[in-house]
C-alpha positions as protocol buffer text, in pm:
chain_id: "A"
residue {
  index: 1
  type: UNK
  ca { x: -2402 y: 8769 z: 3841 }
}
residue {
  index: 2
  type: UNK
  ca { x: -2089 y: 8604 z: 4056 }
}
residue {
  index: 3
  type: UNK
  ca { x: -2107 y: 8260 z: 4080 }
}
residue {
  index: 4
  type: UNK
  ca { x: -1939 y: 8008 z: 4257 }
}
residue {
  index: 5
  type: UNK
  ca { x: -1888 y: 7672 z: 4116 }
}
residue {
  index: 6
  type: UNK
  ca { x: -1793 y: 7361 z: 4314 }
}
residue {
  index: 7
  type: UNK
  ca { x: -1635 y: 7038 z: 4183 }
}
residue {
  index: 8
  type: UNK
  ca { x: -1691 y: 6823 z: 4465 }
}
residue {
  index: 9
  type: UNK
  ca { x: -1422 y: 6594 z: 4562 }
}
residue {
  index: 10
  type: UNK
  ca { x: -1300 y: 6465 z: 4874 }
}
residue {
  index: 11
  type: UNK
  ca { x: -946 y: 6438 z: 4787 }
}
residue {
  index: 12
  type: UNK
  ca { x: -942 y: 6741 z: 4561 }
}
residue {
  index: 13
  type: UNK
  ca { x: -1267 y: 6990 z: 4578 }
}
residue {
  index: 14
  type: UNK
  ca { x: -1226 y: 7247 z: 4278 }
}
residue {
  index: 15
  type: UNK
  ca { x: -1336 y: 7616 z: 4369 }
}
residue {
  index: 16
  type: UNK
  ca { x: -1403 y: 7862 z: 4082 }
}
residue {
  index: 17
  type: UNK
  ca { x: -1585 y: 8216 z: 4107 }
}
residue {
  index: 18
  type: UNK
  ca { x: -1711 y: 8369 z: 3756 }
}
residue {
  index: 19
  type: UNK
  ca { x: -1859 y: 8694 z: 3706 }
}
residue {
  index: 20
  type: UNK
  ca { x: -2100 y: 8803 z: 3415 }
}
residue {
  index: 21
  type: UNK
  ca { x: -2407 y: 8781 z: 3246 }
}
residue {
  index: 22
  type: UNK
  ca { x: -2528 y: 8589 z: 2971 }
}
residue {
  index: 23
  type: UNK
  ca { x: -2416 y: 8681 z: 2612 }
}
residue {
  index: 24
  type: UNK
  ca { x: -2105 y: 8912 z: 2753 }
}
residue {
  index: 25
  type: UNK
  ca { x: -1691 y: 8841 z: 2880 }
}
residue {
  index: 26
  type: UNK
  ca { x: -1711 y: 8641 z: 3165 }
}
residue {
  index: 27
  type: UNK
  ca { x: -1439 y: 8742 z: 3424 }
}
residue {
  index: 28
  type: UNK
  ca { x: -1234 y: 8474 z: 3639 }
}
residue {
  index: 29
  type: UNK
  ca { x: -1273 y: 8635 z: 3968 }
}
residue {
  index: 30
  type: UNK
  ca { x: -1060 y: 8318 z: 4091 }
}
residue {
  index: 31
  type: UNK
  ca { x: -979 y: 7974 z: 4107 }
}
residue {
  index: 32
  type: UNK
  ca { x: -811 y: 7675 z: 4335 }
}
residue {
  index: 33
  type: UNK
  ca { x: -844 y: 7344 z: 4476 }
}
residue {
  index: 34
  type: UNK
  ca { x: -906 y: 7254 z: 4888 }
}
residue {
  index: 35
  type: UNK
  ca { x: -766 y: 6942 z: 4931 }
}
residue {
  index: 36
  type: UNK
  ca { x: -796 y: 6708 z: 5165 }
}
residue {
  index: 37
  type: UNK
  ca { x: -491 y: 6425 z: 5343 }
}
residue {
  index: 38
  type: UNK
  ca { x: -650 y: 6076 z: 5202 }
}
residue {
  index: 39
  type: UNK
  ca { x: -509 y: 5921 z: 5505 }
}
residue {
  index: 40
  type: UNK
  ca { x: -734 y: 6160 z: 5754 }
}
residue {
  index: 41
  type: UNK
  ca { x: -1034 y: 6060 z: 5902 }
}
residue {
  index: 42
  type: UNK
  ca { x: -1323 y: 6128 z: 5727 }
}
residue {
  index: 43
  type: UNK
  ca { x: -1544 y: 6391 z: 5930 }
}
residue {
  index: 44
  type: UNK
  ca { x: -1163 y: 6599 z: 5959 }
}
residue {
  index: 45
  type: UNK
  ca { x: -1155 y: 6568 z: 5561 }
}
residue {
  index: 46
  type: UNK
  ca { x: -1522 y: 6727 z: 5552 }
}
residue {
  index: 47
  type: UNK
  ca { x: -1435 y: 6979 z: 5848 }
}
residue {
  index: 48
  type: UNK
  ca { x: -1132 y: 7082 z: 5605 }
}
residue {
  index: 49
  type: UNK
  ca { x: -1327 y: 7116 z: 5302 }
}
residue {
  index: 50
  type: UNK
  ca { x: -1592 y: 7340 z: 5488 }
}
residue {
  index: 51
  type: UNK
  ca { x: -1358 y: 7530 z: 5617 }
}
residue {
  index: 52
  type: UNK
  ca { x: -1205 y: 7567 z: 5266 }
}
residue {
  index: 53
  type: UNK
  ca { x: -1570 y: 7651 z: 5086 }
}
residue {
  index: 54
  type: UNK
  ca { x: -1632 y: 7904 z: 5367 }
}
residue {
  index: 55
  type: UNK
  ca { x: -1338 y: 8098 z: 5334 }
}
residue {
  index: 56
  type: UNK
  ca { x: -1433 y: 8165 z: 4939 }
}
residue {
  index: 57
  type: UNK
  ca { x: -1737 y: 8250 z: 5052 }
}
residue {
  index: 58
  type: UNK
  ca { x: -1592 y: 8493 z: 5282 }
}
residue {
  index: 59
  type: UNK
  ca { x: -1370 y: 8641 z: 5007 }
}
residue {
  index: 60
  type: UNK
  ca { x: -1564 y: 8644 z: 4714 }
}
residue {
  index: 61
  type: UNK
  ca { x: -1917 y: 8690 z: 4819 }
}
residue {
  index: 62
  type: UNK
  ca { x: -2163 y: 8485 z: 4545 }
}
residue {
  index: 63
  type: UNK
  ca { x: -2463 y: 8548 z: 4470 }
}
residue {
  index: 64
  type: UNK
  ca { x: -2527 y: 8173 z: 4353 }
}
residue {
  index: 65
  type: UNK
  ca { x: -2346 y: 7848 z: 4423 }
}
residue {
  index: 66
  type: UNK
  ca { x: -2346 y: 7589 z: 4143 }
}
residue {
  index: 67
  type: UNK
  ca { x: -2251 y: 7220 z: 4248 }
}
residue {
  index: 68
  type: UNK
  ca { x: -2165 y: 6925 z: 4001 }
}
residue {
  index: 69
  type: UNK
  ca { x: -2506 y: 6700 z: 4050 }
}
residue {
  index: 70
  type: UNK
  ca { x: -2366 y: 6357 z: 4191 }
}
residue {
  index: 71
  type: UNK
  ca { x: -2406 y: 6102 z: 3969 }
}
residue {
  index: 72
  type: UNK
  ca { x: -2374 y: 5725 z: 3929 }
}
residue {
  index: 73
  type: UNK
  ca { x: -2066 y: 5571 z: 3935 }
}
residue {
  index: 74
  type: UNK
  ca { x: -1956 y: 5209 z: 3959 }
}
residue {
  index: 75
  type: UNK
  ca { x: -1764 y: 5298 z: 4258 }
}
residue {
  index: 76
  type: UNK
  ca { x: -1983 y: 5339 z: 4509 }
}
residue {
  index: 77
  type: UNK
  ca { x: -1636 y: 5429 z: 4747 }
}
residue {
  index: 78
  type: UNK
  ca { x: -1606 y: 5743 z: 4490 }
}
residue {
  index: 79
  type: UNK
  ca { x: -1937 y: 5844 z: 4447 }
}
residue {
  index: 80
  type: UNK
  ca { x: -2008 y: 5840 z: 4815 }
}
residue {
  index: 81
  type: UNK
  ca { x: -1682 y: 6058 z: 4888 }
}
residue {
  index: 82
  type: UNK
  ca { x: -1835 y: 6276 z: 4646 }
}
residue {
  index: 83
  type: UNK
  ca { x: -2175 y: 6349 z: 4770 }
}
residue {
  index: 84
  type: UNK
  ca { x: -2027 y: 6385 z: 5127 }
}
residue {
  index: 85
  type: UNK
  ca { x: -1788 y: 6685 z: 4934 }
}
residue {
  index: 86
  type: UNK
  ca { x: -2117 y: 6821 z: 4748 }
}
residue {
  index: 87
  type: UNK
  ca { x: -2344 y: 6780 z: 5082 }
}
residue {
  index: 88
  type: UNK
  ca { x: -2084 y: 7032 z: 5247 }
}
residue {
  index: 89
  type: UNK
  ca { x: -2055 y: 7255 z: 4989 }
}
residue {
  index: 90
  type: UNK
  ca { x: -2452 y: 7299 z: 4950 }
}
residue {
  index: 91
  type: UNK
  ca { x: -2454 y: 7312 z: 5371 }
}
residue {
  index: 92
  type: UNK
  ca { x: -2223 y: 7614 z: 5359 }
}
residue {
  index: 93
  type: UNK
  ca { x: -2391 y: 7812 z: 5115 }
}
residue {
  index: 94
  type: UNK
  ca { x: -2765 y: 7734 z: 5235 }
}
residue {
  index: 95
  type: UNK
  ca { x: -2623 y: 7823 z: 5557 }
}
residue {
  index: 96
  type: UNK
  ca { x: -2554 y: 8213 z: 5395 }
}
residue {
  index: 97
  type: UNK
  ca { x: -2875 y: 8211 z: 5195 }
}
residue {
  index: 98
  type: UNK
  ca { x: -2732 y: 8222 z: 4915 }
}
residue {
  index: 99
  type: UNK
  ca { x: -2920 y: 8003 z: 4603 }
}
residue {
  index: 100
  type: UNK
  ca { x: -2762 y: 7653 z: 4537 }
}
residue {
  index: 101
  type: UNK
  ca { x: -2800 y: 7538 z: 4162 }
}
residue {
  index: 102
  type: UNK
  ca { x: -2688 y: 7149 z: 4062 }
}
residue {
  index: 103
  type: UNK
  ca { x: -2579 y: 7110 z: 3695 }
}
residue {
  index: 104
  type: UNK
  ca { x: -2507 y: 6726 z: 3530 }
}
residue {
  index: 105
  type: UNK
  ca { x: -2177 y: 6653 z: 3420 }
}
residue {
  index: 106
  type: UNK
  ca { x: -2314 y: 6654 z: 3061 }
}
residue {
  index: 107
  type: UNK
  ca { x: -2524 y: 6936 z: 3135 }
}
residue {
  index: 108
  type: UNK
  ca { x: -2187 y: 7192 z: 3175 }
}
residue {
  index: 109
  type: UNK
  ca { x: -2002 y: 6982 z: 2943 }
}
residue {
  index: 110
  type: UNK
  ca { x: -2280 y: 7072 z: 2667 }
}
residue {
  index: 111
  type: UNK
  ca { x: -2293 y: 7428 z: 2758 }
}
residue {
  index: 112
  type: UNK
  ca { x: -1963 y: 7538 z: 2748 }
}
residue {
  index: 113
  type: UNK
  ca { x: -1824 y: 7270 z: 2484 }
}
residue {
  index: 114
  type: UNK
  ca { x: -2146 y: 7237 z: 2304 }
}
residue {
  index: 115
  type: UNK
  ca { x: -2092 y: 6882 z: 2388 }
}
residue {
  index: 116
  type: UNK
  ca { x: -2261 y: 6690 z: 2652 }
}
residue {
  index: 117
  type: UNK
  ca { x: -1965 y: 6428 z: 2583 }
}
residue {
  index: 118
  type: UNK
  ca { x: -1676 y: 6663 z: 2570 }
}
residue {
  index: 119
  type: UNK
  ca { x: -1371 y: 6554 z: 2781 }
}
residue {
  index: 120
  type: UNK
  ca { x: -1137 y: 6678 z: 3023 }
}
residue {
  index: 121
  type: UNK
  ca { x: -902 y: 6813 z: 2800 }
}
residue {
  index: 122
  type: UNK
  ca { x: -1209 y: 7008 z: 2614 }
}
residue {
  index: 123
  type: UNK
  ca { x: -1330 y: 7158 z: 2899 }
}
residue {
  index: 124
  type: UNK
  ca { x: -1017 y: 7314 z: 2997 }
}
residue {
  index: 125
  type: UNK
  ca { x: -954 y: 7446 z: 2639 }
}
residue {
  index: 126
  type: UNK
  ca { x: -1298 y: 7613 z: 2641 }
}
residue {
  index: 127
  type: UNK
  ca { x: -1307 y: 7776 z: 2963 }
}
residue {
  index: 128
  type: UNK
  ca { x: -919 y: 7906 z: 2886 }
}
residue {
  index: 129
  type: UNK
  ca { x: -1080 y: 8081 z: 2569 }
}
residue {
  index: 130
  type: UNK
  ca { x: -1396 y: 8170 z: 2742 }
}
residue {
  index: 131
  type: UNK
  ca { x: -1235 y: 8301 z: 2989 }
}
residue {
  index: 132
  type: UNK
  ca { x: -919 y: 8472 z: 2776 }
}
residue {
  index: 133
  type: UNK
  ca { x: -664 y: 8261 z: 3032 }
}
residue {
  index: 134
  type: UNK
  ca { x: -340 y: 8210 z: 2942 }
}
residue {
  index: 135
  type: UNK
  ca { x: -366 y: 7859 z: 2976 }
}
residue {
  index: 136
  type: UNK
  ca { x: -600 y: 7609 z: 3145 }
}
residue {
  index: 137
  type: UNK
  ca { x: -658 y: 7597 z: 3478 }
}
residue {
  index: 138
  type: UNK
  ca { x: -501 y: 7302 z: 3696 }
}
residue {
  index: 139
  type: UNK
  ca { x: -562 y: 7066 z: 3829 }
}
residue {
  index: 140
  type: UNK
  ca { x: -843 y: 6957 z: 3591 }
}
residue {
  index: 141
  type: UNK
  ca { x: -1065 y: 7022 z: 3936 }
}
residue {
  index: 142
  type: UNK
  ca { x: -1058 y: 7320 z: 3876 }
}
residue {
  index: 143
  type: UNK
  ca { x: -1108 y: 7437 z: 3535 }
}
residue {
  index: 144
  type: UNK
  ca { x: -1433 y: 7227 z: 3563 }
}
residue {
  index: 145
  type: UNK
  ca { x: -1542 y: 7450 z: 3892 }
}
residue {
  index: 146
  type: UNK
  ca { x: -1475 y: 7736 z: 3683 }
}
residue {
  index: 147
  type: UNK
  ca { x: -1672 y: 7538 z: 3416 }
}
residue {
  index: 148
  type: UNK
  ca { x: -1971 y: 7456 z: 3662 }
}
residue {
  index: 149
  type: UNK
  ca { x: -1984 y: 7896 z: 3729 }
}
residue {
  index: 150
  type: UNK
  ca { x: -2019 y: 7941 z: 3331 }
}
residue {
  index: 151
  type: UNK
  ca { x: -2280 y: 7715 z: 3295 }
}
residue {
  index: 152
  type: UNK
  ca { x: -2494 y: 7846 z: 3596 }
}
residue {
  index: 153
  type: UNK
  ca { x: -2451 y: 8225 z: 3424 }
}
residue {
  index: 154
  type: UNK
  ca { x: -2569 y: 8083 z: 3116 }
}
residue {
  index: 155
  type: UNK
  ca { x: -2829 y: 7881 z: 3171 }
}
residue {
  index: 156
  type: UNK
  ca { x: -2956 y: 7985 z: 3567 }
}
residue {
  index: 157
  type: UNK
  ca { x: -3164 y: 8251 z: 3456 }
}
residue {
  index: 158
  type: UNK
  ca { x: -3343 y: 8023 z: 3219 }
}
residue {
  index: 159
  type: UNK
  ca { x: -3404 y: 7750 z: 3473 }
}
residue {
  index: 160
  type: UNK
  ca { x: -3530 y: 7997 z: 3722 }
}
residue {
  index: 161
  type: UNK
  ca { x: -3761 y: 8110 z: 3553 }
}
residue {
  index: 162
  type: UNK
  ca { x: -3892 y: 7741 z: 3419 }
}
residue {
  index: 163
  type: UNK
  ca { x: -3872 y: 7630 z: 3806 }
}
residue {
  index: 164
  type: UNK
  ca { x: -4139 y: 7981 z: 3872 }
}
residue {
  index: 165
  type: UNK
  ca { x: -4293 y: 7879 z: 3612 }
}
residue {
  index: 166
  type: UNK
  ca { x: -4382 y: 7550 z: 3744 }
}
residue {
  index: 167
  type: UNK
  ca { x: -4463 y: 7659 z: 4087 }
}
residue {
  index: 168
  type: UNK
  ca { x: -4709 y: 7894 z: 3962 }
}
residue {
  index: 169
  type: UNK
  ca { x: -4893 y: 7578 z: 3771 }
}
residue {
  index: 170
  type: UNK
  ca { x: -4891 y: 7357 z: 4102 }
}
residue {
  index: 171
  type: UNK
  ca { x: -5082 y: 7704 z: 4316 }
}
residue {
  index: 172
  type: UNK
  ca { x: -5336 y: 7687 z: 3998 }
}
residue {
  index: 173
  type: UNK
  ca { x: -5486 y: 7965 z: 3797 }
}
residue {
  index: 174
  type: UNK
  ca { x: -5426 y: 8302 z: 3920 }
}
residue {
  index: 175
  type: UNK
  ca { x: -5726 y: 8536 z: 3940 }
}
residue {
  index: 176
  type: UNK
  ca { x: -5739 y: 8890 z: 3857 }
}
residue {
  index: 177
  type: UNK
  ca { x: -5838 y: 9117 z: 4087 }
}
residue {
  index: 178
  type: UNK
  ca { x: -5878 y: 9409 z: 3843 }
}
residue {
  index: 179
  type: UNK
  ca { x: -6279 y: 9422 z: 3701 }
}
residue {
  index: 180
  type: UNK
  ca { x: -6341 y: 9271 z: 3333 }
}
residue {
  index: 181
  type: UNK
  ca { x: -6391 y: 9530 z: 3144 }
}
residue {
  index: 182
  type: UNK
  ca { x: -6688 y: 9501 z: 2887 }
}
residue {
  index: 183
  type: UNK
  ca { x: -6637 y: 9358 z: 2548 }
}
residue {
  index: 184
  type: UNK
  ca { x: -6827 y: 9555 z: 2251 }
}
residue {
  index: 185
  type: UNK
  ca { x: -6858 y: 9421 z: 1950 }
}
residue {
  index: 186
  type: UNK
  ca { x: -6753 y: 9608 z: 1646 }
}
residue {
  index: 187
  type: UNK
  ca { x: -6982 y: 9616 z: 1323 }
}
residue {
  index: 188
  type: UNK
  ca { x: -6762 y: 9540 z: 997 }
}
């Protein structure tokens, strides 16, 4: 599975691609940071970042995307710039149909630390030794992109097949089409 994982950030928006499988090396198939002028206009800063997202997309081909889940901050100035960096990055890849996945903060934090309250510094260490780097990844950006990848590979396949599993309850019971066969009853 390749996966590309997207720290959203309209300043700084990490980029990481990860290849694997569950329970075997993962492989840094790359890593980087689009940035963004702070003193640009805002739909130029989201035209950049596209343009950024797209060209990994071009190179590296995913088969998923997996995007830090926006969450709340007390600066709503920060948060905002943030969804508006995760809204593009979701765009691009729906636009390729390729799957988006969102993962919490804690959520990769607690997969790849073990941790759901790990910190920066923590993350970095872990994906260095996950992924046998030399050293972490900077800026911080994007060792947690490359962070965001690991966690889809891990735990993706899991919560695909929870998110079939609930679709199949909502459509109701399914009914088999093949003919009961008849029970007999065994003496003892």
């Amino acid at each position: 599975m390749r996966v590309l994982g997207v720290d959203p950030g309209l300043t700084r928006c990490g980029v990481g691609v990860v290849e694997g499988v569950a329970g075997r090396p993962l492989t840094m198939l790359g890593v980087g940071v689009v940035r963004t002028p702070t003193d640009a206009e805002l739909g130029h800063r989201l035209v950049a970042i596209e343009r950024g997202i797209e060209e990994w997309l071009d190179e590296h081909r995913p088969e998923f995307v997996a995007v830090e889940r926006v969450f709340s901050q007390h600066n709503v100035r920060t948060v905002m710039g943030t969804a508006q960096a995760s809204a593009v990055a979701m765009l691009c890849a729906s636009r390729r149909g390729i799957p988006v996945a969102l993962h919490t903060p804690s959520e990769v934090k607690a997969a790849v630390t073990g941790t759901g309250r790990a910190d920066k510094a923590q993350v970095g260490a872990m994906v260095t030794r996950l992924l046998r780097l030399d050293a972490p990844p900077k800026p911080a950006d994007a060792a947690d992109a490359l962070a965001l990848a690991i966690c889809h590979i891990w735990r993706g396949p899991a919560v695909n097949r929870l998110q079939q599993a609930h679709e199949a309850a909502a459509r109701g019971p399914r009914v088999s089409r093949t003919p009961a066969v008849p029970v007999r009853k065994v003496p003892r």
